[in-house]
N, C-alpha and C positions, 0 to 999 in steps of 0.2 A: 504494500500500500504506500502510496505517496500523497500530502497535499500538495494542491496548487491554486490558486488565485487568479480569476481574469476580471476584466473590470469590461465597463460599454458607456458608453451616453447616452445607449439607449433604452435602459433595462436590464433586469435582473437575468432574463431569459435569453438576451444575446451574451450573456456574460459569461453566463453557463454552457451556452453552445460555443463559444468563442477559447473558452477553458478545454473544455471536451475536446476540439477540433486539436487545437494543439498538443493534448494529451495524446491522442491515438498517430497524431506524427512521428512521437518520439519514444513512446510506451508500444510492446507487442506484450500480447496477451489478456488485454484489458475486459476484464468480466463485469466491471459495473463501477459507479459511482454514489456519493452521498454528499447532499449540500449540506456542509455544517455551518455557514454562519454567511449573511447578508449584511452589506454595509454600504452606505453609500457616503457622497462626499457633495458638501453645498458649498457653496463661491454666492455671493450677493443677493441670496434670500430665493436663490434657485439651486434643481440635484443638478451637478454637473458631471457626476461619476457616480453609478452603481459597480458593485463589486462583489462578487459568489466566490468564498471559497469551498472545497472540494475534496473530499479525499477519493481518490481513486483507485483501485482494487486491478491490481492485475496479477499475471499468473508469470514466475520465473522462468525463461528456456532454461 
Protein backbone atom coordinates (compact mmCIF):
# COMPACT_ATOMS: atom_id res chain seq x y z
CA UNK A 1 0.00 0.00 0.00
CA UNK A 2 1.06 3.45 -0.61
CA UNK A 3 -0.57 7.00 -0.15
CA UNK A 4 -0.74 9.72 -2.45
CA UNK A 5 -2.26 13.13 -2.85
CA UNK A 6 -3.74 14.90 -6.15
CA UNK A 7 -5.25 18.02 -5.89
CA UNK A 8 -7.85 19.87 -9.08
CA UNK A 9 -9.60 23.37 -9.27
CA UNK A 10 -12.09 21.47 -10.16
CA UNK A 11 -13.37 19.20 -7.46
CA UNK A 12 -12.85 16.50 -5.33
CA UNK A 13 -13.66 13.97 -8.01
CA UNK A 14 -11.10 15.10 -10.75
CA UNK A 15 -8.74 14.91 -7.84
CA UNK A 16 -9.38 11.50 -7.25
CA UNK A 17 -9.20 10.59 -10.86
CA UNK A 18 -6.21 12.64 -11.57
CA UNK A 19 -4.52 10.75 -8.37
CA UNK A 20 -5.63 7.35 -9.64
CA UNK A 21 -4.51 8.14 -13.25
CA UNK A 22 -1.18 8.73 -12.08
CA UNK A 23 -1.01 5.85 -9.65
CA UNK A 24 -1.66 3.19 -12.39
CA UNK A 25 1.38 4.93 -14.56
CA UNK A 26 3.69 4.05 -12.13
CA UNK A 27 2.17 1.26 -9.68
CA UNK A 28 1.56 -2.55 -11.47
CA UNK A 29 -0.63 -4.41 -9.64
CA UNK A 30 -3.15 -2.08 -8.23
CA UNK A 31 -6.22 -3.91 -6.80
CA UNK A 32 -8.12 -0.97 -5.22
CA UNK A 33 -8.04 2.32 -3.55
CA UNK A 34 -9.40 4.40 -0.30
CA UNK A 35 -10.15 8.16 0.02
CA UNK A 36 -8.81 8.96 3.50
CA UNK A 37 -9.15 12.50 3.90
CA UNK A 38 -10.51 15.71 1.74
CA UNK A 39 -9.09 19.04 1.87
CA UNK A 40 -9.32 21.81 0.14
CA UNK A 41 -7.59 25.36 -0.02
CA UNK A 42 -9.33 29.06 -0.20
CA UNK A 43 -7.37 32.35 -1.62
CA UNK A 44 -9.95 35.51 -1.38
CA UNK A 45 -13.06 34.15 0.05
CA UNK A 46 -13.07 31.43 -2.87
CA UNK A 47 -11.94 27.16 -3.10
CA UNK A 48 -9.01 27.50 -5.21
CA UNK A 49 -7.65 23.89 -4.78
CA UNK A 50 -9.40 20.67 -3.76
CA UNK A 51 -7.32 17.98 -2.61
CA UNK A 52 -8.08 13.72 -2.01
CA UNK A 53 -5.68 11.90 -0.49
CA UNK A 54 -5.56 8.09 -1.08
CA UNK A 55 -4.00 5.03 -0.16
CA UNK A 56 -3.67 2.61 -2.69
CA UNK A 57 -3.55 -1.01 -2.59
CA UNK A 58 -1.55 -2.97 -4.96
CA UNK A 59 -0.03 -6.28 -5.29
CA UNK A 60 4.19 -6.87 -5.39
CA UNK A 61 5.61 -8.61 -8.61
Amino acid sequence: MTKITASSKRGFQEAVQEGMKRAIKSLRGITGFEVVSYKGKVDGGKVVEYRATMEVTFILE
